[in-house]
PDB file of N, H, CA, C and O in Angstrom:
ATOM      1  N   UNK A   1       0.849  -1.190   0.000  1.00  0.00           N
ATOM      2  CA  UNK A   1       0.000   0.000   0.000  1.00  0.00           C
ATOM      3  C   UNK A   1       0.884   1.239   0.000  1.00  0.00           C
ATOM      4  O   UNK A   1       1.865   1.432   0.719  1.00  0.00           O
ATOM      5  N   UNK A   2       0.353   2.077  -0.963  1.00  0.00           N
ATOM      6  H   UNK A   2      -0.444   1.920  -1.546  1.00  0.00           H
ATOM      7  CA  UNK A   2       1.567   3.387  -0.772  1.00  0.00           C
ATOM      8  C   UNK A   2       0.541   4.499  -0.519  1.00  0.00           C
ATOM      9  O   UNK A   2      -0.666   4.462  -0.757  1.00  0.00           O
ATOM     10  N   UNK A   3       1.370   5.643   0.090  1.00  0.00           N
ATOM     11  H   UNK A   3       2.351   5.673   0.284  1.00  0.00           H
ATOM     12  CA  UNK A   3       0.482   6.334   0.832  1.00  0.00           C
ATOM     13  C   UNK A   3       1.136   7.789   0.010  1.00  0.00           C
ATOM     14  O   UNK A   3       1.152   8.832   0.662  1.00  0.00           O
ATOM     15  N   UNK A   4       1.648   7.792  -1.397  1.00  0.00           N
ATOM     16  H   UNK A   4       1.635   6.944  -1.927  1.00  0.00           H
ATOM     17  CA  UNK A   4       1.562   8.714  -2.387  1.00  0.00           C
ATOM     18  C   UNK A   4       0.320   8.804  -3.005  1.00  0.00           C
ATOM     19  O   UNK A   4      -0.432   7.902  -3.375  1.00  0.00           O
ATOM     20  N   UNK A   5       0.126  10.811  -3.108  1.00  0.00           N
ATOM     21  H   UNK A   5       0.737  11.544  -2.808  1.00  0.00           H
ATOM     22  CA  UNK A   5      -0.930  11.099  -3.280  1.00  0.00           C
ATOM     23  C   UNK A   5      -1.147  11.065  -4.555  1.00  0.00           C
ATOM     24  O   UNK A   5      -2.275  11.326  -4.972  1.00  0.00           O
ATOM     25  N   UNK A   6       0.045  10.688  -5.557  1.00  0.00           N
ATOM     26  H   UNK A   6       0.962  10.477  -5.218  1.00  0.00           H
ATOM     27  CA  UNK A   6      -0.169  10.631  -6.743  1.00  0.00           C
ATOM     28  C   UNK A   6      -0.484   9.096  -7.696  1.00  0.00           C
ATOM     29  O   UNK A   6      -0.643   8.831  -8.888  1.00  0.00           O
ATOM     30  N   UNK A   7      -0.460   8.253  -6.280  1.00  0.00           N
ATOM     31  H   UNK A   7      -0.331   8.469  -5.312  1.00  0.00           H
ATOM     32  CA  UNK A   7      -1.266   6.973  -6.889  1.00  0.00           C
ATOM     33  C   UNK A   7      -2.667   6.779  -6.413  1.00  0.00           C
ATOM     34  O   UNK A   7      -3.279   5.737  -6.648  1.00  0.00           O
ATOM     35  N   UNK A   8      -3.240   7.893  -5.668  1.00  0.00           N
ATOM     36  H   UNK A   8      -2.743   8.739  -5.477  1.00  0.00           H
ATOM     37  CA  UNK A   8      -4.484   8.075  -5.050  1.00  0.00           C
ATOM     38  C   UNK A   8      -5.629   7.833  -6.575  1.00  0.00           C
ATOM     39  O   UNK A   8      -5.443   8.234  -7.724  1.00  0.00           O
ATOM     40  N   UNK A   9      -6.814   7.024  -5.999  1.00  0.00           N
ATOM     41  H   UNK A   9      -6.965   6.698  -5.066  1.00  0.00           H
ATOM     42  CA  UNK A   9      -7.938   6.756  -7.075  1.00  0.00           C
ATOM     43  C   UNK A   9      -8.518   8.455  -6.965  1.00  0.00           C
ATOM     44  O   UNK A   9      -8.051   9.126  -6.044  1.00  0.00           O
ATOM     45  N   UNK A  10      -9.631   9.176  -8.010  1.00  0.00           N
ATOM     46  H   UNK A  10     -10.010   8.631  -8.759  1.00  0.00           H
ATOM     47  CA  UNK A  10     -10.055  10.019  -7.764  1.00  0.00           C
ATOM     48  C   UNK A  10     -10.978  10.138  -7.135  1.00  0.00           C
ATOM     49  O   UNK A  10     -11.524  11.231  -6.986  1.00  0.00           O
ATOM     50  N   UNK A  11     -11.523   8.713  -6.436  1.00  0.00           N
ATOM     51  H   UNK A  11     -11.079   7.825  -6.556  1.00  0.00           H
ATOM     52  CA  UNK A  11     -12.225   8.828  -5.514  1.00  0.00           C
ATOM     53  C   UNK A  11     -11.618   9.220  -4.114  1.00  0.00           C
ATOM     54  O   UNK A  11     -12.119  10.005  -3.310  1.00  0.00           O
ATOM     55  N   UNK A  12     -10.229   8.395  -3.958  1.00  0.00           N
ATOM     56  H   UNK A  12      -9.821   7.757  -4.612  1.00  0.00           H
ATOM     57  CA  UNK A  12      -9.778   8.814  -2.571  1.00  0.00           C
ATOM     58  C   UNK A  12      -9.608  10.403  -2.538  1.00  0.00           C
ATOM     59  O   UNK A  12     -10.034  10.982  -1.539  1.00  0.00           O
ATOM     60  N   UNK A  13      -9.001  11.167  -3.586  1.00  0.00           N
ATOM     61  H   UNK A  13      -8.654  10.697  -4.398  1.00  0.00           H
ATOM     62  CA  UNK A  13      -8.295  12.353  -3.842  1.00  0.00           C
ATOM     63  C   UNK A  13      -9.724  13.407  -3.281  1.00  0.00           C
ATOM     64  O   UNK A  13      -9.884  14.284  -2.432  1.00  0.00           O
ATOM     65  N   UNK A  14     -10.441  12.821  -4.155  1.00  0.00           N
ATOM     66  H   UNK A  14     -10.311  12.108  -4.845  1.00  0.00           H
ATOM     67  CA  UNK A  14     -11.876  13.819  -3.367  1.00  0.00           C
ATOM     68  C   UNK A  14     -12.098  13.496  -2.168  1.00  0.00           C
ATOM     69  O   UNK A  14     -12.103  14.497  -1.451  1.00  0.00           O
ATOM     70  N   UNK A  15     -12.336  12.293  -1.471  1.00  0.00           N
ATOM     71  H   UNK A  15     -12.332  11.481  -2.054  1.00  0.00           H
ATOM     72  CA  UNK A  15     -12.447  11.860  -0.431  1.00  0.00           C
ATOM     73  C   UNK A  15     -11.458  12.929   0.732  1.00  0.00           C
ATOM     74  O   UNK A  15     -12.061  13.578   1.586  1.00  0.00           O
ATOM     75  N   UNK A  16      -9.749  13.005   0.610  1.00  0.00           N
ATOM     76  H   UNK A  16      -9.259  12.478  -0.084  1.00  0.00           H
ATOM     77  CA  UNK A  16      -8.867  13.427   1.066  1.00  0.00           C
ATOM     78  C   UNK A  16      -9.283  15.176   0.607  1.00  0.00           C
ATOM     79  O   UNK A  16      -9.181  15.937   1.568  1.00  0.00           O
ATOM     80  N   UNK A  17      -9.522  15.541  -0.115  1.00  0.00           N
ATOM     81  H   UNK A  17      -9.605  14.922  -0.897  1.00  0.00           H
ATOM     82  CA  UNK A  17      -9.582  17.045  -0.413  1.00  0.00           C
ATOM     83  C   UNK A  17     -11.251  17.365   0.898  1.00  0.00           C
ATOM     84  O   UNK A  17     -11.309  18.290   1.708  1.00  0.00           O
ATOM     85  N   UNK A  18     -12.412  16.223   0.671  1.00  0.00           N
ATOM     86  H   UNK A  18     -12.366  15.471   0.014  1.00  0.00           H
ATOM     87  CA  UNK A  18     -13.300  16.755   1.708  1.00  0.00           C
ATOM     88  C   UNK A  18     -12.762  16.845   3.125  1.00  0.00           C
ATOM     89  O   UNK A  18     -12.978  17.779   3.898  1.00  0.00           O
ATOM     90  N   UNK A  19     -11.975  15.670   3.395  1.00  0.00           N
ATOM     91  H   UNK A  19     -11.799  14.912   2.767  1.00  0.00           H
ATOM     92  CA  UNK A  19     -11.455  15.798   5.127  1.00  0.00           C
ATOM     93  C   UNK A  19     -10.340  16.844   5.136  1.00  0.00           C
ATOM     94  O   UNK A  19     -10.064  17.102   6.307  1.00  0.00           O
ATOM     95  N   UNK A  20      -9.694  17.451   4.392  1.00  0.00           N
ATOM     96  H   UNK A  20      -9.917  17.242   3.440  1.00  0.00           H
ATOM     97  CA  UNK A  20      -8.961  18.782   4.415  1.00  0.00           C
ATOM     98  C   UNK A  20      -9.909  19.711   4.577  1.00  0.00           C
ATOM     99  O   UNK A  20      -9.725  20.604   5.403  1.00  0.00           O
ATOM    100  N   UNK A  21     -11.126  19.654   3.787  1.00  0.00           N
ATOM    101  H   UNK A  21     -11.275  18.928   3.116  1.00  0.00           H
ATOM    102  CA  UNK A  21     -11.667  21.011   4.056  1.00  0.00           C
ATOM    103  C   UNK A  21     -12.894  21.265   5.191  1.00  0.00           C
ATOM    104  O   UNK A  21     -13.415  22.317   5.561  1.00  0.00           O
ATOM    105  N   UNK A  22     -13.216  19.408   5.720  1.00  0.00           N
ATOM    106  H   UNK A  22     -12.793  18.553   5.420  1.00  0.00           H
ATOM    107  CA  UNK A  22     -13.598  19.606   7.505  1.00  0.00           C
ATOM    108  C   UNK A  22     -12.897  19.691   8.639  1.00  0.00           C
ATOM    109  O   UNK A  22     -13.202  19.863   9.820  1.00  0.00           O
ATOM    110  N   UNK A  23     -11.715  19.509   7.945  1.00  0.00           N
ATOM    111  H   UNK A  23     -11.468  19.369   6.986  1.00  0.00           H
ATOM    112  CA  UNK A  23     -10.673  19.449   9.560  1.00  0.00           C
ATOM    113  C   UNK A  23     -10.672  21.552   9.114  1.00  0.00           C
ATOM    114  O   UNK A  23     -10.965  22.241  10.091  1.00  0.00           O
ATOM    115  N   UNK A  24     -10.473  22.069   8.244  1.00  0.00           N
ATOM    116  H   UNK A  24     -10.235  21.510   7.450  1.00  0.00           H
ATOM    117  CA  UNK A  24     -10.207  23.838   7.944  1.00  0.00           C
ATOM    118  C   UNK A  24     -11.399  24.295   8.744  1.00  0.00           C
ATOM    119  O   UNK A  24     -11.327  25.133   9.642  1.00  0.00           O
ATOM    120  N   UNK A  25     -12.395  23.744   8.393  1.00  0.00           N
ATOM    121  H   UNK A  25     -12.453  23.063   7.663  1.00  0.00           H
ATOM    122  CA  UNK A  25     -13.766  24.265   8.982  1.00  0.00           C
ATOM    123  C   UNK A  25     -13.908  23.586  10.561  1.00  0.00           C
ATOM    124  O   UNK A  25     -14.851  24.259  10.979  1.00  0.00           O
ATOM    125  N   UNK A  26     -13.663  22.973  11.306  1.00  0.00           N
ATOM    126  H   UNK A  26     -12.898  22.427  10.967  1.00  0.00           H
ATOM    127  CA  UNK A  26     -13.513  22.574  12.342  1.00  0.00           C
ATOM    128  C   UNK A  26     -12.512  23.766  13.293  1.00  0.00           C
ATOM    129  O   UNK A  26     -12.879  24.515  14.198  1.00  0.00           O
ATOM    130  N   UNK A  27     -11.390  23.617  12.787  1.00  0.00           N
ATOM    131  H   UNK A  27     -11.092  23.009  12.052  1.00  0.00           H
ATOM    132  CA  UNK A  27     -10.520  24.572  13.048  1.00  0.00           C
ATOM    133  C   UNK A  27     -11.040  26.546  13.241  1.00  0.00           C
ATOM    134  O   UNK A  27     -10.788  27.400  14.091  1.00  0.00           O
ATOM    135  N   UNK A  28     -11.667  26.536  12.228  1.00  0.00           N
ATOM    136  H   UNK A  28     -11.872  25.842  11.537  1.00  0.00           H
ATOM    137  CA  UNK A  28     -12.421  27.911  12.175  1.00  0.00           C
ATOM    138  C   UNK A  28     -13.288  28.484  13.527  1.00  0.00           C
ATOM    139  O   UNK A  28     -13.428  29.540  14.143  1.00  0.00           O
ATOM    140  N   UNK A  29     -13.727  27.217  13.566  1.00  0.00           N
ATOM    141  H   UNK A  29     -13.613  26.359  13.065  1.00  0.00           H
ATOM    142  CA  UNK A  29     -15.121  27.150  14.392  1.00  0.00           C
ATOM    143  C   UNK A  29     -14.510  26.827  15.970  1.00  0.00           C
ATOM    144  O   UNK A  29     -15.121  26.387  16.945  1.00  0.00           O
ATOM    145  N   UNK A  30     -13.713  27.043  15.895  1.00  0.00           N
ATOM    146  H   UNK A  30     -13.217  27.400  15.104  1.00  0.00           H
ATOM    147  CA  UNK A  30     -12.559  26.553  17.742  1.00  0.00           C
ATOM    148  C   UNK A  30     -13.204  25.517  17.537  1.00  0.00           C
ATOM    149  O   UNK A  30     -14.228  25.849  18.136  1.00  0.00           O
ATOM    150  N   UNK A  31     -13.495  24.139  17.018  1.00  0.00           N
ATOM    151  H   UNK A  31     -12.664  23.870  16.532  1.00  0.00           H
ATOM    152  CA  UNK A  31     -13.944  22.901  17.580  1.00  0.00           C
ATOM    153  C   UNK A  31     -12.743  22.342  18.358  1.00  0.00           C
ATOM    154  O   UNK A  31     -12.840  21.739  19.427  1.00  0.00           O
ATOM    155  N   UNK A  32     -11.674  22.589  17.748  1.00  0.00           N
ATOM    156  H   UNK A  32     -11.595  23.079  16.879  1.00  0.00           H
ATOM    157  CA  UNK A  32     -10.503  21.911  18.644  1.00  0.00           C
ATOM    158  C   UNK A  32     -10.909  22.424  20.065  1.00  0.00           C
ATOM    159  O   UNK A  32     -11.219  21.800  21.079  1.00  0.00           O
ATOM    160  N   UNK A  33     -10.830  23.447  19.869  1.00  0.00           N
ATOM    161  H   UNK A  33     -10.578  23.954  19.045  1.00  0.00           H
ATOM    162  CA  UNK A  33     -10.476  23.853  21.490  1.00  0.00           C
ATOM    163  C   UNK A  33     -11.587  23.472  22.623  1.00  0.00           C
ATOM    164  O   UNK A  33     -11.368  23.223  23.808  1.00  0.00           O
ATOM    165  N   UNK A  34     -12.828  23.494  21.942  1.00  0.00           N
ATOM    166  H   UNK A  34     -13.005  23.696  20.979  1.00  0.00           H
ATOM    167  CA  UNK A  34     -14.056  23.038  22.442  1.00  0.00           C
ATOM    168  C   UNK A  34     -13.700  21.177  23.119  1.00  0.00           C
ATOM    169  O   UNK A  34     -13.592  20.866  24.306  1.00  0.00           O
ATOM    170  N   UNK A  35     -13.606  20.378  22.081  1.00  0.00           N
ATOM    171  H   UNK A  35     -13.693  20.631  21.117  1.00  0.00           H
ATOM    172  CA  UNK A  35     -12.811  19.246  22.481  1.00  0.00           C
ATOM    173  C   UNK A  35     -11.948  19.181  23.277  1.00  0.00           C
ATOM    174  O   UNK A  35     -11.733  18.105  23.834  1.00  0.00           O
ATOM    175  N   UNK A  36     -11.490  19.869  23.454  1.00  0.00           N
ATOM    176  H   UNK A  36     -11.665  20.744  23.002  1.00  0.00           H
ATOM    177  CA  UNK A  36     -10.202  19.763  24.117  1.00  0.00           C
ATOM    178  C   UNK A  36     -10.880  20.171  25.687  1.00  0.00           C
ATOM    179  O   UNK A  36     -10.192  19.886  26.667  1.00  0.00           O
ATOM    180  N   UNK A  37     -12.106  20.776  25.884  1.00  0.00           N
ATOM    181  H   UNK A  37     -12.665  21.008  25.088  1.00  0.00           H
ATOM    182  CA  UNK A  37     -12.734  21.701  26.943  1.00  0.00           C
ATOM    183  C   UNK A  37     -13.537  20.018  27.694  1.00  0.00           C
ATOM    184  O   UNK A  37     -13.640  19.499  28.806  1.00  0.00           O
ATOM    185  N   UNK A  38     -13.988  19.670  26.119  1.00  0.00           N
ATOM    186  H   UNK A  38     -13.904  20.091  25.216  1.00  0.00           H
ATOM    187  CA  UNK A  38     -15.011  18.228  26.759  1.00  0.00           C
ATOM    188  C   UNK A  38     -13.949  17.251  27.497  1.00  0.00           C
ATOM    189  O   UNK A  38     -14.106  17.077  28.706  1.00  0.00           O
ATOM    190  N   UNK A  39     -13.096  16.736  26.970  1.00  0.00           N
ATOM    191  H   UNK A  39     -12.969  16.877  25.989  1.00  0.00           H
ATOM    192  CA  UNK A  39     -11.972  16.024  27.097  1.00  0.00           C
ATOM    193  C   UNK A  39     -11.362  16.050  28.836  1.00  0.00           C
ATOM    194  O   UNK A  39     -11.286  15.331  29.832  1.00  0.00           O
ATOM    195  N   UNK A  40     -11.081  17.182  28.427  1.00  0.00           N
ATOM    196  H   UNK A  40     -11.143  17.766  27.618  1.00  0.00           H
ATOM    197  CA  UNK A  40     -10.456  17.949  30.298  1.00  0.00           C
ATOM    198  C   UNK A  40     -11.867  16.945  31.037  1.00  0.00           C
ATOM    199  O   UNK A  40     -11.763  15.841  31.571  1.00  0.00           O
ATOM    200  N   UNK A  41     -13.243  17.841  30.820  1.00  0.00           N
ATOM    201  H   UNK A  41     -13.328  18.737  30.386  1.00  0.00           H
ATOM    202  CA  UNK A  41     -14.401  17.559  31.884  1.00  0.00           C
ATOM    203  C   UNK A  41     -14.701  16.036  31.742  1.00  0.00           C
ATOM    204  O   UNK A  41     -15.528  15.530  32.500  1.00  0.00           O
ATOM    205  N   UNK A  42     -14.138  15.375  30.911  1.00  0.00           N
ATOM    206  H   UNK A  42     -13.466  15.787  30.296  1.00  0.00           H
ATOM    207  CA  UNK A  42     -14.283  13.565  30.881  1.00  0.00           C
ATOM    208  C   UNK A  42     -13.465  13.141  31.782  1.00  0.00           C
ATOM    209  O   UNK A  42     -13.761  12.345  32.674  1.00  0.00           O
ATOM    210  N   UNK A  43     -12.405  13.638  31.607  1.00  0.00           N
ATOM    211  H   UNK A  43     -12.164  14.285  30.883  1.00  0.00           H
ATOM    212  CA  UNK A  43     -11.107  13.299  32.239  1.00  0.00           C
ATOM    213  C   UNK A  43     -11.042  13.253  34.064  1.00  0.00           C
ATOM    214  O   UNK A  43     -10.537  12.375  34.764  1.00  0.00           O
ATOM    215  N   UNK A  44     -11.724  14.495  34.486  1.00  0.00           N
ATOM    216  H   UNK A  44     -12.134  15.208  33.917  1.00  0.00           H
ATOM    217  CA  UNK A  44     -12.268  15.212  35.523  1.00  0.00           C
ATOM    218  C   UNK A  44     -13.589  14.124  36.322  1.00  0.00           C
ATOM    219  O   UNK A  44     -13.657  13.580  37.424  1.00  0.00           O
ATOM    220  N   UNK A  45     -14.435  14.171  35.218  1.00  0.00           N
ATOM    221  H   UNK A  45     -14.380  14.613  34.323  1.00  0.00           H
ATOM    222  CA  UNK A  45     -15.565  13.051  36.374  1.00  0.00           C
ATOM    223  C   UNK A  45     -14.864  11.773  36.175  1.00  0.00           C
ATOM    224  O   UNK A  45     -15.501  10.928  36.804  1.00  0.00           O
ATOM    225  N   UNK A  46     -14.093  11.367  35.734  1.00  0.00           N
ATOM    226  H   UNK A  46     -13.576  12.053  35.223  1.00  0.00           H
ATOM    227  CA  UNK A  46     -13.839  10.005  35.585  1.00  0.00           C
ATOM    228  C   UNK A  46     -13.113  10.053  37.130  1.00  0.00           C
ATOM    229  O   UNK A  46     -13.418   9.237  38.000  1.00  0.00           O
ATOM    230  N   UNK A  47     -12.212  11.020  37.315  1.00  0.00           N
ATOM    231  H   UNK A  47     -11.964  11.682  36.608  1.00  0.00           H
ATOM    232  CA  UNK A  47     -11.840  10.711  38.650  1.00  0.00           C
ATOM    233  C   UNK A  47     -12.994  10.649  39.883  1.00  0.00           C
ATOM    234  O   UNK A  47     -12.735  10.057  40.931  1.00  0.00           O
ATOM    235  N   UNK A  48     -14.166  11.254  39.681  1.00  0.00           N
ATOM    236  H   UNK A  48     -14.376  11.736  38.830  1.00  0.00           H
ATOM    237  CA  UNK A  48     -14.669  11.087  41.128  1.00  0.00           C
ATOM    238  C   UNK A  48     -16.264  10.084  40.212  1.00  0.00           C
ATOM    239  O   UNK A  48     -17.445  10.354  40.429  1.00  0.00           O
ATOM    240  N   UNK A  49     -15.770   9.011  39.274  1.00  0.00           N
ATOM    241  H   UNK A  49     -14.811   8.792  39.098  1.00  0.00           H
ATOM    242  CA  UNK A  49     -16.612   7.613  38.788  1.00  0.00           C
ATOM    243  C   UNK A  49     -17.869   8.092  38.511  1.00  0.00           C
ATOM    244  O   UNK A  49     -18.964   7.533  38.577  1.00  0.00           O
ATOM    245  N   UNK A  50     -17.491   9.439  38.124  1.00  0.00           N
ATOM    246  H   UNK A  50     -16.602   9.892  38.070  1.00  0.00           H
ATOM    247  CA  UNK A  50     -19.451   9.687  37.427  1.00  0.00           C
ATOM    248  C   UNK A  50     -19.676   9.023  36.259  1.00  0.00           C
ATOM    249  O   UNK A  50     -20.832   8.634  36.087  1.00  0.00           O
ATOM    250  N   UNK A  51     -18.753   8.757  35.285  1.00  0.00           N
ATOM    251  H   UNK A  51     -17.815   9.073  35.424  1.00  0.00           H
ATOM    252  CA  UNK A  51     -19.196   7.646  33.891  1.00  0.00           C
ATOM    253  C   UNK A  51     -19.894   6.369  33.754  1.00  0.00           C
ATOM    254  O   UNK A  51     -20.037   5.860  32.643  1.00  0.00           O
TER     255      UNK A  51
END
């Protein structure tokens, strides 16, 4: 399996061009940072076994 983008089918190539342009739009939108907010508060009740 090679992981050159120039043996990519044009299905993957579109495929790879849409998750470039939801991870851009994710990014826009602070989702990272939002995640990163949930993550902490998972992290947090797990210590006192609320899950």
């Amino acid at each position: 399996m090679s992981d050159s983008s120039s043996e990519m089918t044009p299905q993957e190539k579109i495929i790879q061009d849409r998750v470039n342009q939801s991870r851009s739009f994710l990014r826009l939108n602070g989702f990272n940072q939002s995640l990163g907010d949930l993550w902490r508060e998972i992290k947090e009740d797990s210590k006192y076994d609320l899950l």
